[in-house]
C-alpha angles and dihedrals in degrees: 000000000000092000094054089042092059092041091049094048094046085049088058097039081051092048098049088051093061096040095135116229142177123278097262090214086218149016101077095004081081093060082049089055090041094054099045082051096063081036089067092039091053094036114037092016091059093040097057092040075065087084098063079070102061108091098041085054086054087051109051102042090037092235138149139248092267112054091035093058088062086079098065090032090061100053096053104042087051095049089056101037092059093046093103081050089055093049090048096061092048099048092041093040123001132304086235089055090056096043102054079049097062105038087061086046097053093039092051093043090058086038095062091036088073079070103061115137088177147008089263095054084053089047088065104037106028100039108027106028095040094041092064098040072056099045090047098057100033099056100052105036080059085063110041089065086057081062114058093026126071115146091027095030081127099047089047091046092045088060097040088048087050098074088076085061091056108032091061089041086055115028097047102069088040090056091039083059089049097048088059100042103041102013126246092294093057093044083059102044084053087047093051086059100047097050083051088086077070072094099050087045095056089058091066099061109093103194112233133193107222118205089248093065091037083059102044080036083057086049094052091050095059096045088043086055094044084054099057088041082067103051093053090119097071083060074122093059111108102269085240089058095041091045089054100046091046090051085048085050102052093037093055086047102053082051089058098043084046095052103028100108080074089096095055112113096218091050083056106056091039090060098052092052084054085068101059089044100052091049092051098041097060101049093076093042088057098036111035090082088052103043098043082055097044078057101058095266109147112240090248088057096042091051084043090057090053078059102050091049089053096056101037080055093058090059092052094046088046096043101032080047086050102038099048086047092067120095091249100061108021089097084052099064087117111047082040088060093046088056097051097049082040094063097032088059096042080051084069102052084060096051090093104058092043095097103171154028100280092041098051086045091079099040086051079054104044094037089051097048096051089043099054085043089059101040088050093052097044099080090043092045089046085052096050089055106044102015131246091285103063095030096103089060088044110053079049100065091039091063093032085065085054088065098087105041091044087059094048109038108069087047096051091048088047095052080049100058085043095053095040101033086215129082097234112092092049098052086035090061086036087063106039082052095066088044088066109043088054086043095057095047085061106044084056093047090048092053095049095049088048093059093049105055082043081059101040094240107128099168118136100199113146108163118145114268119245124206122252104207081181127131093010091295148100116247132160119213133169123270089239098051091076131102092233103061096146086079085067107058109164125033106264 
C-alpha cells in the first residue's frame, strides 16, 4: 500500500507538471526575454566582433584574405550547423541544461584561443569549439521566448534580438581597447570570460508545457497506442528484445512527429530563401573593418562604424518587433520581413562607391537598421508557418541551413578581393544574394495569391498545420479546424 501511495502521489505530482497553460505573455516571460537578450549579446555580438581581429590575425601569421577569413566562417558555420544539436538537447533533456553547456564549451574554446600558436589552431578553438558552446545556448533560449509570448511574440522577439545590437555597439570599441592595451591574445582571454555568464543565463530559463504540446503530446500518445495494439503478436519475443525495439520505436517516432513540418511547401521554400540570405548577410559584417581601412579610415572609426551598425540594429529589432505587433500590420509579417532582407541587400550594391568616413556612416546606419528588422522577424515568420510547438526544431533546422553558406561565403569573397585586388565583387554578389532570396519569397506569394483568386478562394489563413495520426493515416489538418479551439487563445 506504501508502495501505490508513492506511486499515486508522484503520478499527481507528474500530472500537475505537465498541466498545459497559456503562454502568460509576461511575468517571467520577461526573465526569459531578459536571458535570450544577454544570449545574443554573448553569442552573435562576440562572433562579429570576430571580425576586429582580423587583421591582427593576418598579421601575425602573415597570411592572406583568404585563409584568415576561415576563422569567422567557422564559427559561424558551426554554430549553425549544431543548431539541430542544440534543439535536441532542449527538447530530450531542458533548455537550461544545453545552455549552461554550452556557455562552459564556448568560454573554454576562447580561452584556449589566446593560445594559438597558428590558423589552424584558431580554426579548432575558436571555430569549432566556440562555435558549439554557441550553437548550444542560441537555439533554445529562441525558443524559449515562442514559448511564453504569444500577442506580443514580435515585440518580445524584437527586445531578445536586440542583445546582438548592443552587444556589437558595445563590445567593439571595447575589444578594439583591448586589443591595444593587452594584444589580441589578451582581448580573447577577457572575452572568454565574459561569454562564461552563458551559464548564469541558462539558469534563468524555467521550462513551461504550453496547451498546444500537451495536445499534439495527447496525439502521439494515441498513435503510439494504435501502434502497440498492432504488435500484439510478438507478445513470444524475450522481454529484453521486445523492451529495445519498442524504445527504438518511440524514439524514431518522436523524431518524426518533431521534424515532421519538414514536408510543408511553404517550409520549404522558406528554407531555401534562408540560403541566399545567410550567404549575403555575413560578407559586410567580415568585411566592413577591412574595407573601411584599405580606404584610408582610421582603426578607432572602423571599429566605431561596427558600432554604429550595432545600435542602429537594435532600432530596427525593438520598432520592426512593435510595429508588426499592431492589428494593421500583423497580417503583413511577412511582407514586412521581404522588405527588410530587400533593402538590406540593395545597401550593399551601394558599399563601392562609399570611399570615406562621412559616406560609410549612412550605409552602417541604413544596413543595420534593415538587419536588425529581418533577424527580429525570422523566429516570428518560421512560427507562422509551423506553430509554437514545433518552433524549437525548427528554428533548429533554419539556422542549421545557415550553416553552409556561412562557411563559404567569407572565403569566396576573400579569394575575390585577392584575385581582384578591389571589394567590389564580394559586396556586389552579398548583395545580390539578399535580393534573391526576397525575390523568391515573392514570386512564390505572388503565385499562391494568384491561384486563389483563379479558385475563388480568397482565405489568408496561415496557421501552422498539425498532424492527424487518426484512422491509421497521416492528415494534416489547421489549428483552428478543431473542436477544442480554447487551447489556442491568440492568433500564432
Amino acid at each position: 500500500k506504501g508502495i501505490r501511495s508513492a506511486s499515486c502521489v508522484s503520478a499527481m505530482a507528474q500530472s500537475k507538471k505537465e498541466l498545459g497553460v497559456a503562454p502568460p505573455d509576461g511575468g517571467w516571460g520577461w526573465m526569459i526575454v531578459a536571458g535570450c537578450f544577454l544570449v545574443t549579446v554573448c553569442t552573435r555580438a562576440v562572433t562579429r566582433c570576430i571580425s576586429i581581429f582580423f587583421v591582427e590575425f593576418q598579421l601575425h601569421f602573415a597570411r592572406d584574405y583568404s585563409g584568415t577569413a576561415w576563422i569567422h566562417s567557422l564559427v559561424d558555420c558551426t554554430t549553425m550547423l549544431c543548431a539541430p544539436l542544440g534543439s535536441l538537447i532542449g527538447n530530450r533533456l531542458s533548455c537550461r541544461i544545453a545552455i549552461i553547456l554550452g556557455g562552459f564549451l564556448a568560454s573554454t574554446g576562447l580561452v584556449l584561443s589566446s593560445f594559438a600558436t597558428s590558423l589552424e589552431y584558431l580554426y579548432l578553438t575558436l571555430g569549432v569549439l566556440t562555435g558549439i558552446g554557441f550553437a548550444l545556448c542560441y537555439t533554445p533560449a529562441i525558443a524559449m521566448v515562442g514559448k511564453y509570448f504569444c500577442e506580443r511574440k514580435a515585440l518580445a522577439y524584437g527586445i531578445a534580438m536586440s542583445g546582438s545590437g548592443i552587444g556589437t555597439f558595445v563590445l567593439a570599441p571595447a575589444v578594439q581597447l583591448l586589443i591595444e592595451h593587452y594584444s589580441w591574445r589578451g582581448a580573447l582571454l577577457v572575452l572568454g570570460g565574459f561569454v562564461s555568464n552563458l551559464c548564469v543565463c541558462g539558469a534563468l530559463m524555467r521550462p513551461i508545457t504550453l496547451k498546444e504540446e500537451q495536445l499534439s503530446s495527447a496525439l502521439s500518445v494515441d498513435a503510439e497506442h494504435s501502434y502497440k495494439t498492432k504488435q500484439k503478436d510478438l507478445s513470444s519475443t524475450p522481454a529484453q528484445f521486445l523492451s529495445k525495439d519498442h524504445g527504438h520505436r518511440c524514439f524514431c517516432f518522436q523524431s518524426v512527429q518533431e521534424y515532421h513540418f519538414l514536408l510543408m511547401p511553404d517550409f520549404m521554400v522558406l528554407a531555401v530563401s534562408f540560403l541566399f540570405l545567410a550567404y549575403g548577410c555575413s560578407v559586410p559584417f567580415v568585411y566592413l573593418v577591412p574595407y573601411a581601412l584599405n580606404v584610408g579610415v582610421s582603426h578607432q572609426q572602423a571599429a566605431f562604424l561596427m558600432s554604429i551598425l550595432g545600435v542602429i540594429e537594435i532600432v530596427g529589432n525593438i520598432t520592426f518587433g512593435w510595429l508588426t505587433d499592431r492589428r494593421c500590420l500583423k497580417k503583413y509579417r511577412n511582407i514586412c520581413y521581404l522588405l527588410a532582407v530587400g533593402l538590406e541587400g540593395l545597401c550593399c550594391l551601394f558599399i563601392p562607391i562609399l570611399k570615406s568616413f562621412p559616406l560609410l556612416v549612412p550605409f552602417a546606419v541604413l544596413y543595420g537598421y534593415f538587419d536588425g528588422a529581418y533577424v527580429a522577424l525570422i523566429p516570428v515568420v518560421t512560427s507562422d508557418v509551423v506553430g509554437t510547438t514545433y518552433l524549437s526544431s525548427a528554428l533548429g533546422v533554419v539556422y542549421f541551413l545557415h550553416a553552409i553558406p556561412y562557411l563559404v561565403s567569407p572565403p569566396i569573397a576573400g579569394w575575390l578581393v585577392d584575385r581582384t585586388g578591389t571589394y567590389t565583387a564580394a559586396f556586389l554578389l552579398s548583395g545580390l544574394s539578399l535580393i534573391s532570396s526576397s525575390l523568391l519569397l515573392s514570386a512564390v506569394a505572388g503565385i499562391k495569391r494568384c491561384r486563389r483568386r483563379q479558385s475563388g478562394t480568397y482565405t489568408t489563413s496561415a496557421e501552422p498545420k498539425l498532424q492527424d495520426w487518426k484512422n491509421k493515416q497521416t492528415n494534416y489538418y489547421s489549428a483552428s479546424d478543431q473542436e477544442p479551439k480554447l487551447l489556442y487563445p491568440c492568433t500564432i
